[in-house]
N, C-alpha and C positions, 0 to 999 in steps of 0.2 A: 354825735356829740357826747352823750352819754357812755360809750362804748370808748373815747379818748377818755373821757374825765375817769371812769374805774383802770386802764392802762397806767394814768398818770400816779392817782392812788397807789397801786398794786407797785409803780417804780418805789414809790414812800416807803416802803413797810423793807424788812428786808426778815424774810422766811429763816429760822435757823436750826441749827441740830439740839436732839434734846438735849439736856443736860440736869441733872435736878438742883433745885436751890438749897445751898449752903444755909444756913440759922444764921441770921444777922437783927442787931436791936437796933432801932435809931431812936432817939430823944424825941419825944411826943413835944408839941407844942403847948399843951398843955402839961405838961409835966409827965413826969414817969417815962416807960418805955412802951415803945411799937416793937414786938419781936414776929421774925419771918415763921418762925416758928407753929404760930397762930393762923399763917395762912392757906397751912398744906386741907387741901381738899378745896380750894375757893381757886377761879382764875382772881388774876390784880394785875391791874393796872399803876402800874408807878410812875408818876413824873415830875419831871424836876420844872420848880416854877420861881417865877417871880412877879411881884407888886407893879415893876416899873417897866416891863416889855411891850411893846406891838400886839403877843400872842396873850396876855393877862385877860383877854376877853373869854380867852380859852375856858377859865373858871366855870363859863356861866355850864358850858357841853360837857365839863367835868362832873358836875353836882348833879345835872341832867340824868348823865349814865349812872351816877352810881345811885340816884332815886329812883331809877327806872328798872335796876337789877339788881338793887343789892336784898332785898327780899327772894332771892333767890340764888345769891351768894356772891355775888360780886362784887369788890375791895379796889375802890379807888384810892390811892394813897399819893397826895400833893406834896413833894418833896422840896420844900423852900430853899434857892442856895441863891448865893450874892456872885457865884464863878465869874457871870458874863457883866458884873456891876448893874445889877437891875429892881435891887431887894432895898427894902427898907434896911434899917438899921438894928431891928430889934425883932423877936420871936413873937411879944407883945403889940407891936404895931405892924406886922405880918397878920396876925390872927386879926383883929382888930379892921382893917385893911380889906378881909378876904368874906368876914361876917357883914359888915355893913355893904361891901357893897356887891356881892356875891352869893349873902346868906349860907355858905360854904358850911357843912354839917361835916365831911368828907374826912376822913384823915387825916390829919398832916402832921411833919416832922418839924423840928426847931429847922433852923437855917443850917443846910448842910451841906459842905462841898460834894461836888458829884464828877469833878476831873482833876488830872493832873496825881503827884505825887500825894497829897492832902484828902484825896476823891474818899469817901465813904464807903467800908469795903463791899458792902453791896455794890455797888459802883465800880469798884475791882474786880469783882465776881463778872460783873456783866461783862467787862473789857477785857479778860481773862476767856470768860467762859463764850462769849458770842461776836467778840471781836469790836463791840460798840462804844462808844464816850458821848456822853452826849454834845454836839459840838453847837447848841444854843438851849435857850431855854424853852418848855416844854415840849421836848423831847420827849418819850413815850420808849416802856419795857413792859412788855404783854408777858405774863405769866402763867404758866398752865396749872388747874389743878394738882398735878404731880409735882410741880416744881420747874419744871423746864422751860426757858427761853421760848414763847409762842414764836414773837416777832417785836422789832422794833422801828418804832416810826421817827419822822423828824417832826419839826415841830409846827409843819403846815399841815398835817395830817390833824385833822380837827378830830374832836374828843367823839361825834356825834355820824361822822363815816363809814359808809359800810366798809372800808378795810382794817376799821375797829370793831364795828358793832357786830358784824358777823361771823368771825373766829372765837367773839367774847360768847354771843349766842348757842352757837356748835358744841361751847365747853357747857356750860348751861345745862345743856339739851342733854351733852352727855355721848356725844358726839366724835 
């Protein structure tokens, strides 16, 4: 059973070439800017989320991993977009939203597209550079120290998984 459920995993994720990341800024949620720029030597986890999904539970295995690694460099960043119609209305009742009932410390950007022609070029980059869109929400782009595309998951690929938790690990290690 165990030996299915890491198979099933390992289908989630999809391995890809390196590539290094591009500098890209997104709009902080609370104001100012989030720049990629700031990431190089950390892996990060980027994903695109919403308030009103199925996978919103996701938050709680978000904040998990990044309490549980980011003292050792690890960048969870919650990327809020309304793409799949599942976001509140406002940046402010997003945060609001994700603190009370999530207590969410994590990252996160204003509400920002992440497909189609409008997508975020981070988001271009990734679709560009690793072939991916995200095609729901939370969705997952594993980043390596260097910059390059680890892997990317969908969005049953929970935050707390070994075919998250142990590529994040590896990088950690140093690996």
């Amino acid at each position: 059973m165990t030996r299915t459920l890491m198979a099933i995993a390992l289908s989630l994720a999809t391995a890809l070439p390196a590539a290094a990341l591009e500098t890209f800024t997104f709009d902080n949620i609370d104001g100012g800017t989030i720049d990629t720029a700031d990431w190089a030597g950390h892996p990060v986890l980027v994903v695109n989320t919403a308030s009103r999904c199925g996978f919103t539970p996701q938050y709680e295995g978000l904040q998990a991993l990044y309490d549980d690694y980011r003292d050792e460099g690890l960048i969870v960043l919650a990327v809020p977009s309304d793409d799949f119609r599942q976001e509140l209305a406002s940046a402010e009742e997003v945060k609001e939203f994700c603190e009370v009932n999530f207590g969410l410390t994590l990252p996160m950007t204003d509400i920002t597209p992440v497909r189609g022609p409008g997508a975020h070029p981070f988001y271009r980059w990734v679709e560009k550079t690793a072939g991916f869109t995200p095609s729901w929400n939370f969705n997952k782009v594993l980043i390596a120290p260097d910059g390059s595309i680890v892997a990317t998951f969908g969005a049953t690929a929970r935050p707390n998984s070994s075919v998250i938790v142990t590529p994040i690990k590896d990088m950690l290690a140093g690996s």
